[in-house]
Structures are given as C-alpha cells and as structure tokens.
C-alpha positions in Angstrom: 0.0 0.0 0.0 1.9 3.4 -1.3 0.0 5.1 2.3 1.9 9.0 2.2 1.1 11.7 4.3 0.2 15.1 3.8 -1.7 18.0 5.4 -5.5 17.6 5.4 -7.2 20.7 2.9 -10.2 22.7 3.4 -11.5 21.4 0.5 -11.3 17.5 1.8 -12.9 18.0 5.2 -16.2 16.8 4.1 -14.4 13.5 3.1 -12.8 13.9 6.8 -15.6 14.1 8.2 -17.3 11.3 6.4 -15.1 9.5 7.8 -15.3 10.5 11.1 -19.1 9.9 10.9 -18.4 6.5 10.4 -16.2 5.6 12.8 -17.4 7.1 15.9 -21.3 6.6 17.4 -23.8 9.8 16.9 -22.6 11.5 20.4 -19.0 11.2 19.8 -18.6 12.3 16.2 -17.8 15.6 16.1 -19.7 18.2 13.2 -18.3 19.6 10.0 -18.7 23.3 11.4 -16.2 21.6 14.4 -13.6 20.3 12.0 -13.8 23.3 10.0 -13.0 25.2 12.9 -9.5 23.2 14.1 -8.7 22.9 10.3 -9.0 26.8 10.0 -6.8 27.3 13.2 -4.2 24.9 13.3 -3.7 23.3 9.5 -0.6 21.9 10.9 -2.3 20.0 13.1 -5.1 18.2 10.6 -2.5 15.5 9.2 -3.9 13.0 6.5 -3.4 9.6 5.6 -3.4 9.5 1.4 -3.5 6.9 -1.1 -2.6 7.8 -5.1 -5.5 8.0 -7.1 -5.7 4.8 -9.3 -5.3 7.0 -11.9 -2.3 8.9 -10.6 -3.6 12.2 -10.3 -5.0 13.7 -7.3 -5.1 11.3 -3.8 -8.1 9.0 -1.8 -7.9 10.1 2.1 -8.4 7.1 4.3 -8.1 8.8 7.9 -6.6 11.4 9.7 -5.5 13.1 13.1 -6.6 16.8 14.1 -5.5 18.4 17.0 -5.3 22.1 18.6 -3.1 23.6 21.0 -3.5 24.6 25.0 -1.4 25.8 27.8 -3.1 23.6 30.1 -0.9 20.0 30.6 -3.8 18.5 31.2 -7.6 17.7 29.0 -10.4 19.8 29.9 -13.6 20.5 28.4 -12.1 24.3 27.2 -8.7 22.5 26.2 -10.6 20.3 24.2 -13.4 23.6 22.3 -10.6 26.4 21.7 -7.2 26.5 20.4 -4.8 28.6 22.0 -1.5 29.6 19.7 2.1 29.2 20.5 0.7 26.8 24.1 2.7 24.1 25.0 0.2 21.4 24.9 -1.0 19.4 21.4 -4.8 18.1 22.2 -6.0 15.5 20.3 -9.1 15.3 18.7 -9.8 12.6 16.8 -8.0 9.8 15.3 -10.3 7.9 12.8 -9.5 5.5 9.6 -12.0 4.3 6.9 -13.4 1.0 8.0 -12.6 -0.3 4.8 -8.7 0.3 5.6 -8.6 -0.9 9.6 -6.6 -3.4 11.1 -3.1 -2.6 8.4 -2.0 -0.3 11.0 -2.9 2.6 9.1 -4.1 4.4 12.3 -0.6 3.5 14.1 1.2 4.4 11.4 -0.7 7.5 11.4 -0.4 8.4 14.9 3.8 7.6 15.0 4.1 10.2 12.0 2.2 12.5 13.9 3.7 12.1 16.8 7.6 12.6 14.7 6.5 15.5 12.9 5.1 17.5 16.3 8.9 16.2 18.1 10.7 17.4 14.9 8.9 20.8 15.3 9.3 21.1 18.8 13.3 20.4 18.6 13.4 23.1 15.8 12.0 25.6 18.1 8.5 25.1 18.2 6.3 26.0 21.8 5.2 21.8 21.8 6.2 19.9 25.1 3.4 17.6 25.3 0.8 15.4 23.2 -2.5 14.4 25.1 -5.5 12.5 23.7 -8.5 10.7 26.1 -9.3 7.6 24.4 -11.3 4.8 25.7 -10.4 2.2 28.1 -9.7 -0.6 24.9 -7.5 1.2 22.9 -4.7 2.0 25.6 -3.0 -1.0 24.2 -3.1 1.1 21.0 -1.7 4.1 21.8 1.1 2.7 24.1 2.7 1.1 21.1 2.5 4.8 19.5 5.1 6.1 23.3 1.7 7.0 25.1 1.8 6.6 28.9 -1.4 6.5 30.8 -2.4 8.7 33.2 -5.9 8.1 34.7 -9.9 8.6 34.3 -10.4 11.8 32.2 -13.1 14.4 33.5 -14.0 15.4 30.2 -17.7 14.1 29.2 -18.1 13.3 25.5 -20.8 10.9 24.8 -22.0 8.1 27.2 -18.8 6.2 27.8 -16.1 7.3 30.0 -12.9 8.3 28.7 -9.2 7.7 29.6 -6.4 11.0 29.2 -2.9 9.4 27.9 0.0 11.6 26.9 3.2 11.5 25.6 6.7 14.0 26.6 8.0 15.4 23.5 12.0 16.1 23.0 12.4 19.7 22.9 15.2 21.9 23.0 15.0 22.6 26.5 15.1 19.3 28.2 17.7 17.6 25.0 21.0 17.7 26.7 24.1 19.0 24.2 27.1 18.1 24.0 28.5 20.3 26.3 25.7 19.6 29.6 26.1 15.5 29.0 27.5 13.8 31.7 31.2 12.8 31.8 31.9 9.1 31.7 34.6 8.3 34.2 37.5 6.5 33.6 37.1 2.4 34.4 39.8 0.1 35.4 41.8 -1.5 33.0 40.5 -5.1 32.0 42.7 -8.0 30.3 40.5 -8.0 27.3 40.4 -5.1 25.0 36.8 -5.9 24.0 34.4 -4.6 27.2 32.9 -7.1 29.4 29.5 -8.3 29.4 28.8 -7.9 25.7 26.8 -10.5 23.5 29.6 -12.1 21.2 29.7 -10.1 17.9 28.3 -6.8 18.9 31.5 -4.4 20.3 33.0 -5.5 16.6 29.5 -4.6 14.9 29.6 -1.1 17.0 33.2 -0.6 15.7 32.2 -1.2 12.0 31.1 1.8 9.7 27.5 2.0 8.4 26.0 0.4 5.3 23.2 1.7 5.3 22.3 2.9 2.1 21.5 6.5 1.4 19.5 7.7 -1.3 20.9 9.3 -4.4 19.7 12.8 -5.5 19.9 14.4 -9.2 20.9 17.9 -9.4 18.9 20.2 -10.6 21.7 20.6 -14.0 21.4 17.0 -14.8 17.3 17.5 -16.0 17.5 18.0 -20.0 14.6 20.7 -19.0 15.6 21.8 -16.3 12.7 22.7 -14.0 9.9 21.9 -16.0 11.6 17.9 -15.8 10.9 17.8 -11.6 7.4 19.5 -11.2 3.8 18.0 -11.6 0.4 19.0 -11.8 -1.6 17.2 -8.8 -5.0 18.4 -10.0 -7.3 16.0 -11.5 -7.6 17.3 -15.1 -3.9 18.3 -15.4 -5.2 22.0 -16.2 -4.5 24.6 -13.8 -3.7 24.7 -10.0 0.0 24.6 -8.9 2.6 23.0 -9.4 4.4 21.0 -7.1 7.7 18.9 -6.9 7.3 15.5 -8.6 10.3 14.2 -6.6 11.2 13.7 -3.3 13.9 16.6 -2.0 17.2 15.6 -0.8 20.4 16.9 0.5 22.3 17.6 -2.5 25.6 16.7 -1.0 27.1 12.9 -2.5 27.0 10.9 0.3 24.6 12.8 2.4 20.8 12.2 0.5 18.6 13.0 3.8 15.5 13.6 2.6 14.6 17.1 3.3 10.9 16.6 1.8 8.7 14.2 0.4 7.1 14.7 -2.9 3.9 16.8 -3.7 4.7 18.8 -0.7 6.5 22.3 -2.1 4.7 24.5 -4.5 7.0 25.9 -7.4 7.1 29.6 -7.4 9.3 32.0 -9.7 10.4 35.2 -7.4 12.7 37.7 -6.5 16.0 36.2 -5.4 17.6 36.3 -2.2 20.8 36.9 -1.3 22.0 34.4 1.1 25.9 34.0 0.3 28.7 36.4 1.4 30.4 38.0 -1.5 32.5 36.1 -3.1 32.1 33.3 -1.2 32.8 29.9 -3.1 30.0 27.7 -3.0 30.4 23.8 -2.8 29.8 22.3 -6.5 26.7 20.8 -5.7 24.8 24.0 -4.4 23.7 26.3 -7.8 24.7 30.0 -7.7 21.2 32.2 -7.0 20.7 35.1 -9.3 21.8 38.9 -8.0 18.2 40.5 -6.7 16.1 41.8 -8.1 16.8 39.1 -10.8 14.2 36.2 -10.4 15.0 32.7 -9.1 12.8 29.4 -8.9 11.9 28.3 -5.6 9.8 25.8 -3.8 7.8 27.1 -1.3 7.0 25.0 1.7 3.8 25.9 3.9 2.8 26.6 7.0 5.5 25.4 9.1 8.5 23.2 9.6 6.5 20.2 10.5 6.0 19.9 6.9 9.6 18.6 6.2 11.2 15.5 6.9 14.2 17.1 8.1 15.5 20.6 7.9 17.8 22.6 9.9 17.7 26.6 10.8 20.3 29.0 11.1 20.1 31.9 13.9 18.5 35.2 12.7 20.8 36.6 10.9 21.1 40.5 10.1 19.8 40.2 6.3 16.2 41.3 5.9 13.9 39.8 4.1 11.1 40.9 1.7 8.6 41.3 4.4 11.5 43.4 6.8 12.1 40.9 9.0 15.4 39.1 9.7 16.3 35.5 7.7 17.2 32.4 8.6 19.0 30.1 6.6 17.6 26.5 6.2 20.2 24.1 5.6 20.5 19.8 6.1 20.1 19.1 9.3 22.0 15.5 9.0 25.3 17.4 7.6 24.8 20.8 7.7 25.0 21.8 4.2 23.7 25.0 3.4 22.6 27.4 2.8 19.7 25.4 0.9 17.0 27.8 1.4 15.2 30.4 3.4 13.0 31.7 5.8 11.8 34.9 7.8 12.0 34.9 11.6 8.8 33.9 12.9 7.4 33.4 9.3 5.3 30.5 8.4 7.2 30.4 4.8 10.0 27.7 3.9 11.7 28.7 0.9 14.1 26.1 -1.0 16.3 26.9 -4.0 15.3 24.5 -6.8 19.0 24.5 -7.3 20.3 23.8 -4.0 18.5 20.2 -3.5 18.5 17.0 -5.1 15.8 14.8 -7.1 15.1 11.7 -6.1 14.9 10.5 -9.6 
C-alpha cells in the first residue's frame, strides 16, 4: 500500500468528516462546522493519511489526526473547544480511519508520523512539550505502542462512555542535553581484554564497523535536460490549472549525504525575487547552484505553514539580512550534515523557501 502523508485541505474536510461519521457513534462524532473550525486554526495540526488516485492524479484520504493547541498540561472541556496559539500542549481530537482500511496499522502508522512531525517541530523551536489525547479504556494498548503513557480517568464528558487521558513528553530543546551539559563518563579500570565485558559475542565488533546503510541518491537540478519543467507536476485531476508541485522527493544535494529534506507533492514551485544568502564572493560547494543577483528572479519551492511539513531541515540563527517582508532571515540548511545554505526563511514566518538549485531529485 503506497499510504503518504500530507496535510488535510479545506476542501477535503467533508471526506474527513465522512469518515469520522463513520467511525465514531452519533454523540461522539464531532460536526463539520467543528472540524472546520480546528482545520481553520491549526492546519498543521489536521494531518492526512493518502493513497494515489488509481489514476495517478489527485489522492483517496483514508483517515486522519486533528489536534489544537492549549497551555493547560492536562484535557479539559475548554482545552478540548478552543485552540490557543504558541501553548505548549498538542490536544487530540480525533484519530479515525476508513473502515474499509482498519486493522493494516494505518491508524498506528498515522499516529507515529504525527507524533515525529510534532517532536521534529518542537526540537526546531516550536512551543510543543506535550501530546494528550482521552481515548477509551480498549485502545490503551493502542496508543502505548505509539510512546503514550497512561495517566488516569479523564473528567472530560463526550458521549455516554467514559474516557481515559494518555499523553506523551515530547524532546524539545530545553530538556535535549548537548554536548556540552552531558554527563562525563569516568574512567574504568583496566581489563585484560580489550573488548568490554559483558557484551553479546559479535556486537563491540558490529559497534566498531562503519554504516552500510544505504542513502539515497539525488539528481541535481543541472542534470534534468529541461531543467525545471523535468521535476514538477500538476496534482490536479484534469492536469489544467492549479500549482505545481515537486514530482520528486527533495534531498540533501551533498554525495554521500541524501537526507530527505521533503517528500514529494509537498512544495509548490514559485518563480520570485532572489535572495541573497551568500557572502560575496564566497565559493559555493559544486553541488549547491549560484542564486541570481536581486532583483533578478530565481525558482523556488515554497514549503507551507510550518516546519513540521519537512522531513528534516535545519535553521540557522537570525541573521542580520532582511527579508522581503523586513524581518530578519534564517538560513535552512541539512540538518544530517549541515549543508547549506539550501534555502530560506523569515524569523517567525510560516514560509520555507528552498532553492530549486540547492536540493537533489530523487529520480
């Protein structure tokens, strides 16, 4: 099953909320004018499970998470009606998959992206610290193989059953300890053996050996006989129309690197000003493409509403460069081996801004 993921749209909350109709009994399932409302406030939070189109244009949605935010660390009946921005708490709403589609761990699979995307914010900056949900008493099992802990009888009262809060601790950058706060391993006596004691046969020498794992390899953006127009697509149905988006996954340009940066259909192609991110004069590795002088126009992809949206993606510090809306930029760059600058964004902006010329294809 090719299952992707992507941000749930406006215009597929009535299939949402079919499906949400569904799968939960009358006094459970929550309205349209409700979904509307957390899809309206937090889009980041509305995450989709897709499946291509048998036709290959356009996508099927088979379930979905939505979730708000709250300053409160624990599920109440206001935590669970209003969304607060920048609070530290991610409340979830519903978790629901097509009947047709249960039991093939779409909804765990579901759940474990969410749950990576809203840690992979939270360690690039974002206010998250927590996840909570209230689920009923038979799916604990459930969410426990997604990292959920239980906590207790929930006072919130949603339909006729009672209902159980479960949460999970997020890495942030506040309690990740760096390099320089972790703990000092202290020197052991000397053994007989160079190999440590206690070991299972075979592992110290599988520690000592170098990775195999194989990384993916990207195209540059030169290497496309037309250029551009070789690594978009037209997701609408009719091919007419809409944006276009990046046929290809994005990768780290940088041979021997290939993190994926971004999955496909993700970025929208956009033609704009340029930006200047490099010092004068500076040399740029091979595989990162000069950007035009401003006001000269480069092709971008433009990445929407926030970092959860990538796979993996670093951020610079502010620095004192201004960008078209006056505030100050940050550089995005690979977060696996810091390669950059690959892109752009404006402090506090919910714009990602990639160079079409600074990432690889996965062709």
């Amino acid at each position: 099953m090719s299952l992707f993921y992507d941000f749930v749209s406006a215009e597929e909350l009535g299939d949402a909320h079919e499906i949400e109709v569904r799968g939960y009994p009358e006094d459970e399932a929550g309205s349209l004018e409700t979904f509307r409302y957390r899809q309206s406030q937090a889009p980041e939070l509305f995450l989709g499970a897709y499946l291509p189109s048998p036709s290959g244009a356009g996508r099927k949605l088979i379930g979905y998470i939505c979730a708000t935010l709250s300053p409160n660390s624990t599920l109440t009946h206001d935590s669970m009606s209003t969304h607060v921005p920048g609070s530290s708490s991610i409340c979830i709403h519903s978790v629901c998959v097509a009947p047709e589609h249960r039991h093939k761990e779409v909804g765990l699979n579901l759940v474990k992206e969410f749950v990576s995307r809203a840690e992979r914010a939270a360690l690039e900056g974002a206010s998250y610290e927590r996840i909570l949900l209230i689920a009923h008493e038979e799916l604990r099992g459930f969410y426990e193989k997604a990292g959920f802990e239980w906590v207790g009888r929930s006072a919130v009262v949603h339909g006729s059953r009672p209902w159980y809060e479960m949460r999970r601790e997020l890495r942030t950058t506040s309690n990740v300890p760096s390099a320089s706060t972790a703990p000092v391993p202290q020197a052991q006596p000397s053994q007989t053996s160079s190999e440590p004691q206690g070991l299972p046969a075979g592992l110290w020498e599988a520690l000592q050996r170098s990775s195999t794992r194989s990384r993916p390899a990207g195209r540059l953006l030169t290497s496309f006989p037309n250029a551009v127009q070789d690594v978009v697509t037209n997701p609408s149905q009719d091919g007419a129309g809409g944006s276009l988006t990046n046929k290809y996954d994005l990768l780290c340009p940088r041979s021997g690197c290939g993190s994926v940066i971004l999955k496909s259909g993700v970025a929208t192609w956009v033609e704009r000003e340029s930006v200047q991110l490099d010092p004068p004069g500076q040399t740029l590795p091979d595989c990162l493409g000069a950007l035009p002088v401003p006001p000269a126009t480069a092709q971008w992809w433009l990445v929407k509403p926030n970092a959860m949206a990538f796979e993996n993606i670093g951020f610079s510090r502010a620095v004192q460069a201004t960008g078209p809306n006056g505030r100050k930029l940050k550089l995005l760059a690979c977060a696996e081996c810091d390669l950059g600058p690959l892109g752009w964004c404006e402090e506090g902006g919910s714009e990602f801004w990639l160079a079409c010329n600074r990432v690889g294809y996965r062709a």
